[in-house]
LOMI-939213 format. One record per residue (C-alpha): residue in three letters; residue number from 1; x, y, z. Coordinates in nm, 4 decimals. Example, Ala and Ser with C-alpha at 12.3 -4.5 7.8 and 13.67 -1.06 7.14 Angstrom:
<vovos>
VOVO | r | k | X | Y | Z
VOVO | Ala | 1 | 1.2300 | -0.4500 | 0.7800
VOVO | Ser | 2 | 1.3670 | -0.1060 | 0.7140
</vovos>
This chain:
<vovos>
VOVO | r | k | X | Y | Z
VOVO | Unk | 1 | 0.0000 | 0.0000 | 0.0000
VOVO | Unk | 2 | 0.1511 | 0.3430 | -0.1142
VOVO | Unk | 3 | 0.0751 | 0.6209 | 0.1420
VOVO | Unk | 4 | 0.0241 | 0.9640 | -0.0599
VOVO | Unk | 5 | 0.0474 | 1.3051 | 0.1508
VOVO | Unk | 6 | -0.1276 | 1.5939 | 0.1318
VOVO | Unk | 7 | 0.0091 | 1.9089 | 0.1579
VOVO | Unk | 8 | -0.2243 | 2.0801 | 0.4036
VOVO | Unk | 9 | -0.3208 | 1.7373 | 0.5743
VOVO | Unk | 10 | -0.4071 | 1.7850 | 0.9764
VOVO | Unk | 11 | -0.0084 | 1.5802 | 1.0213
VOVO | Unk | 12 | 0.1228 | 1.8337 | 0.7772
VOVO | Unk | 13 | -0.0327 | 2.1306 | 0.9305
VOVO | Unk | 14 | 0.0451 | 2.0405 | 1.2721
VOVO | Unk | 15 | 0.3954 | 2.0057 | 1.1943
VOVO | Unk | 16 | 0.4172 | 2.3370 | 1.0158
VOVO | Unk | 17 | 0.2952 | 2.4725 | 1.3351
VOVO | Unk | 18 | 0.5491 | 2.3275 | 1.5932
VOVO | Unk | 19 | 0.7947 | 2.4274 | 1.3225
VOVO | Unk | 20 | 0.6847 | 2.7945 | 1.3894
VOVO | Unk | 21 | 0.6374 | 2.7486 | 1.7563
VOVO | Unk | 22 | 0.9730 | 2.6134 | 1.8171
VOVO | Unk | 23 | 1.0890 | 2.9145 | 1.5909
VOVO | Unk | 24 | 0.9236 | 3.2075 | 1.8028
VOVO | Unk | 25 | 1.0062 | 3.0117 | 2.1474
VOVO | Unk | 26 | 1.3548 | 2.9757 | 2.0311
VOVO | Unk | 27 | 1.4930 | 3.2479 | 1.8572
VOVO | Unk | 28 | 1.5503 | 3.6003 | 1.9776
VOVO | Unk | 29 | 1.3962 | 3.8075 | 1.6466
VOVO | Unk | 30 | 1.2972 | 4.1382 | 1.7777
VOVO | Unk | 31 | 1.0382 | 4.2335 | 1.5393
VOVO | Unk | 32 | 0.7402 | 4.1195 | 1.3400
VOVO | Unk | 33 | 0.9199 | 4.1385 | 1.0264
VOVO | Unk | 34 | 1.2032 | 3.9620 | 1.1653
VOVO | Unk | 35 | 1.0145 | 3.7050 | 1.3368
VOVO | Unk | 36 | 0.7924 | 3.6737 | 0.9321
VOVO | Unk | 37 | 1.1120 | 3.6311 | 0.7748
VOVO | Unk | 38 | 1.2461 | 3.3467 | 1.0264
VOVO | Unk | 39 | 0.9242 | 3.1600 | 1.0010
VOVO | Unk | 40 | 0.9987 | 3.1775 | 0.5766
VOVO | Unk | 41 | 1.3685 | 3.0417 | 0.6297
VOVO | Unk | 42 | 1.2100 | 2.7833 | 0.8798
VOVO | Unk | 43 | 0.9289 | 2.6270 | 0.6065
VOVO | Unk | 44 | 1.1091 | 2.6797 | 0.3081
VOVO | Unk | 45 | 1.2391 | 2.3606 | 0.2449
VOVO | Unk | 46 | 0.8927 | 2.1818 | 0.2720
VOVO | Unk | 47 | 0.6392 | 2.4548 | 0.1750
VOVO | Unk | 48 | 0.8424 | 2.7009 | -0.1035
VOVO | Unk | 49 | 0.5903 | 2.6645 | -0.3862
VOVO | Unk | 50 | 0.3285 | 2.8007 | -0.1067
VOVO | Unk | 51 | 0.5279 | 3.0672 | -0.0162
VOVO | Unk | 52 | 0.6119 | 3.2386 | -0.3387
VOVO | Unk | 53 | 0.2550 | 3.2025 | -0.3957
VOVO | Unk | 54 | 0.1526 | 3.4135 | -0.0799
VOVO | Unk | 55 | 0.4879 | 3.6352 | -0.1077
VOVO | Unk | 56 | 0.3531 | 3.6804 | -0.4932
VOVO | Unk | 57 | 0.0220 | 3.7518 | -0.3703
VOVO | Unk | 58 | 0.1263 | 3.9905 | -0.1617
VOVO | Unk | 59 | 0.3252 | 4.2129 | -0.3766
VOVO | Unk | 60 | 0.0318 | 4.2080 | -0.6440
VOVO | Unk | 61 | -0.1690 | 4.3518 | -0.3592
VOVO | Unk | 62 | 0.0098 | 4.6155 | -0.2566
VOVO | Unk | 63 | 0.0923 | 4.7362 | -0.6391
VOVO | Unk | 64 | -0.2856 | 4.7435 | -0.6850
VOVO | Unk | 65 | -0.3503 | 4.9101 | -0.3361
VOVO | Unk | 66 | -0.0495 | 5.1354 | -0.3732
VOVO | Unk | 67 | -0.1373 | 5.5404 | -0.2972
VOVO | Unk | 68 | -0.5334 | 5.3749 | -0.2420
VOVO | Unk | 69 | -0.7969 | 5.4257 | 0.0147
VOVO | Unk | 70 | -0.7985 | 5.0530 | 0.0930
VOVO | Unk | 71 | -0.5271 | 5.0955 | 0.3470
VOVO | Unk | 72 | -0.2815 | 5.3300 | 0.5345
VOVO | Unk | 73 | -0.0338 | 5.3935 | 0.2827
VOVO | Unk | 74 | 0.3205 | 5.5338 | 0.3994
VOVO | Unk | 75 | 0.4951 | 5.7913 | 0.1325
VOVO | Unk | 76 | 0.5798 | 5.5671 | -0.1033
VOVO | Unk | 77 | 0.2704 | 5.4512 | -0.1484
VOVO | Unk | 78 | 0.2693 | 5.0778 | 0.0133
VOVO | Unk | 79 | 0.1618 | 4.9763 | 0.3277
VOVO | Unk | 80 | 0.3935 | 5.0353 | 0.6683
VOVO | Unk | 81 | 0.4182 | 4.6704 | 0.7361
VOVO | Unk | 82 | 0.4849 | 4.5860 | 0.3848
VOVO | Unk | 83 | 0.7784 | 4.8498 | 0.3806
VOVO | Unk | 84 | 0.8996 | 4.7079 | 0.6984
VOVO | Unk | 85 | 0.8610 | 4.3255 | 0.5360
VOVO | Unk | 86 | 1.0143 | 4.4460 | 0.2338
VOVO | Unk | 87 | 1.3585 | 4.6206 | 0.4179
VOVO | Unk | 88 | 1.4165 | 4.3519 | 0.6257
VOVO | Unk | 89 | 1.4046 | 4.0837 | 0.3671
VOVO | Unk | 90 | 1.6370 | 4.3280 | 0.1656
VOVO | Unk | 91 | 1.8830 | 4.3131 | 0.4636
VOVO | Unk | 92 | 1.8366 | 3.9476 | 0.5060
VOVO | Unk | 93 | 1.9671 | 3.9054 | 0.1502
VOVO | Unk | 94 | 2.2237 | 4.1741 | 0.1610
VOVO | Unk | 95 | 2.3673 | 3.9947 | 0.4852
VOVO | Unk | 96 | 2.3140 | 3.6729 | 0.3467
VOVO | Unk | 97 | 2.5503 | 3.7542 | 0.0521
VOVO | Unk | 98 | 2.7705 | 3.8930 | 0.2695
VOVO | Unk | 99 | 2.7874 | 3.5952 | 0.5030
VOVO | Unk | 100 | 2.8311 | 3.3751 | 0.2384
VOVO | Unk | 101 | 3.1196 | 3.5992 | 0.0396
VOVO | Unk | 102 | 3.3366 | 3.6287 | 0.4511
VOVO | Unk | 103 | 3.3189 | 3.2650 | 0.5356
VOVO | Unk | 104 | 3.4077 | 3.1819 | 0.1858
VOVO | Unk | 105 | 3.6904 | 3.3847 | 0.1992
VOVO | Unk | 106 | 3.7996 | 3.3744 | 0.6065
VOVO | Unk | 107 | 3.5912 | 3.1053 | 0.7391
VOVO | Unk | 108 | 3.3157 | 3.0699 | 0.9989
VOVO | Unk | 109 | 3.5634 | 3.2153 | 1.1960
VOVO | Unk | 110 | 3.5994 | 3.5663 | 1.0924
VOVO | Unk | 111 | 3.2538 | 3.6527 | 1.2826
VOVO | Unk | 112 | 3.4515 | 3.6072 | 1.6190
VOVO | Unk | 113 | 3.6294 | 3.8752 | 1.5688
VOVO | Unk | 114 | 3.5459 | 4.2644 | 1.6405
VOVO | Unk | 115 | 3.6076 | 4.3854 | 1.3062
VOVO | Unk | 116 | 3.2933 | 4.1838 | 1.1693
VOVO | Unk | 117 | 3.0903 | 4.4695 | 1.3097
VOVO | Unk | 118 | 3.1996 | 4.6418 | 1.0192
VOVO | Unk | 119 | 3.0669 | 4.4537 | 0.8420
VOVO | Unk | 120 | 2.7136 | 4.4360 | 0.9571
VOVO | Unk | 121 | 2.7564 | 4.7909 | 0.9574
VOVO | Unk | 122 | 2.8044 | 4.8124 | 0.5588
VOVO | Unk | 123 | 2.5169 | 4.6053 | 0.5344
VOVO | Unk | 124 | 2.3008 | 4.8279 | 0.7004
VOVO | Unk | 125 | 2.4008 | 5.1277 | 0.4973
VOVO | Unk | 126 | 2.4065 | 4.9655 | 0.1682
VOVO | Unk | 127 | 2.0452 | 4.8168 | 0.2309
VOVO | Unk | 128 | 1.8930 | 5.1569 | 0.2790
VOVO | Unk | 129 | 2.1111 | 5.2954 | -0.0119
VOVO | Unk | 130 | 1.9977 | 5.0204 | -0.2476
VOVO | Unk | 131 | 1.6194 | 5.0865 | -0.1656
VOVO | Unk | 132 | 1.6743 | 5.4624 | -0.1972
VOVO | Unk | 133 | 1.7899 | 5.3967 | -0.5279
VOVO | Unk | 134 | 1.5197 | 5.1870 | -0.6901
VOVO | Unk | 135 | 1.3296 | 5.3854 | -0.5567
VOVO | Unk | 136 | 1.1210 | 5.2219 | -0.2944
VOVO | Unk | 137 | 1.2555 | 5.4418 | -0.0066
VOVO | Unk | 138 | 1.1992 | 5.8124 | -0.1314
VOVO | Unk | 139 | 1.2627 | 6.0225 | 0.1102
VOVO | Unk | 140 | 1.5912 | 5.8810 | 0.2857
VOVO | Unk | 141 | 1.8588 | 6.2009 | 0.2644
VOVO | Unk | 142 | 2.2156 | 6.2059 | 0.3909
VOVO | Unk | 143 | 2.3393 | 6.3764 | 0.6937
VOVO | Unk | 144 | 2.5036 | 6.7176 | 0.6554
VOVO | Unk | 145 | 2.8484 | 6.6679 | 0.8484
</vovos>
């Protein structure tokens, strides 16, 4: 007898949520966004086709809502928590790259030391430069020193 799964059987979902339990018990994400984007790493593996559906979803929302009456829009035009969603998965993937890139190059070790700070640092900076220059962050404006 094969045994076929489904993907949102009661087993399946009640996995999926100790997954996410386990994730918001365990980890120490400060923020809704943060917390959204650790659940996403979490199910990836075994739900991805789900997610870029909802992530997909999403987007197509807000472009259609975007400077509407449907919701509180911030300056640019999307919603707050979709801005917040949207620069912390930027920063995820900016410090992703950059993870990947320093313990190519030094090892897992080079995060033991002070100096990758700096690094975390750059990340920040370049993640609000990058969505200042597509664009999506309008109103971001350098300090006069």
């Amino acid at each position: 007898m094969v045994a076929t799964t489904q993907a949102f059987s009661p087993e399946s979902v009640a996995q999926m949520l100790d997954q996410i339990l386990k994730v918001a018990l365990a980890s120490a994400v400060q923020s809704g966004a943060a917390f959204f984007w650790t659940v996403i790493k979490t199910l990836w593996s075994s739900y991805w086709p789900f997610i870029l559906i909802f992530l997909t979803g999403w987007v197509i929302w807000e472009l259609i809502t975007r400077n509407g009456g449907f919701h509180y829009n911030s300056e640019n035009g999307f919603s707050p928590t979709f801005n917040r969603v949207a620069g912390s998965g930027v920063y995820l993937l900016l410090q992703g790259g950059a993870y990947v890139i320093v313990s190519k190059f030094f090892g897992n070790e080079a995060y033991h030391h002070i100096w990758s700070y700096l690094i975390h640092i750059l990340v920040f900076l370049s993640t609000g430069l990058f969505l200042n220059l597509v664009g999506f962050w309008k109103y971001w404006k350098l300090p006069r020193i």
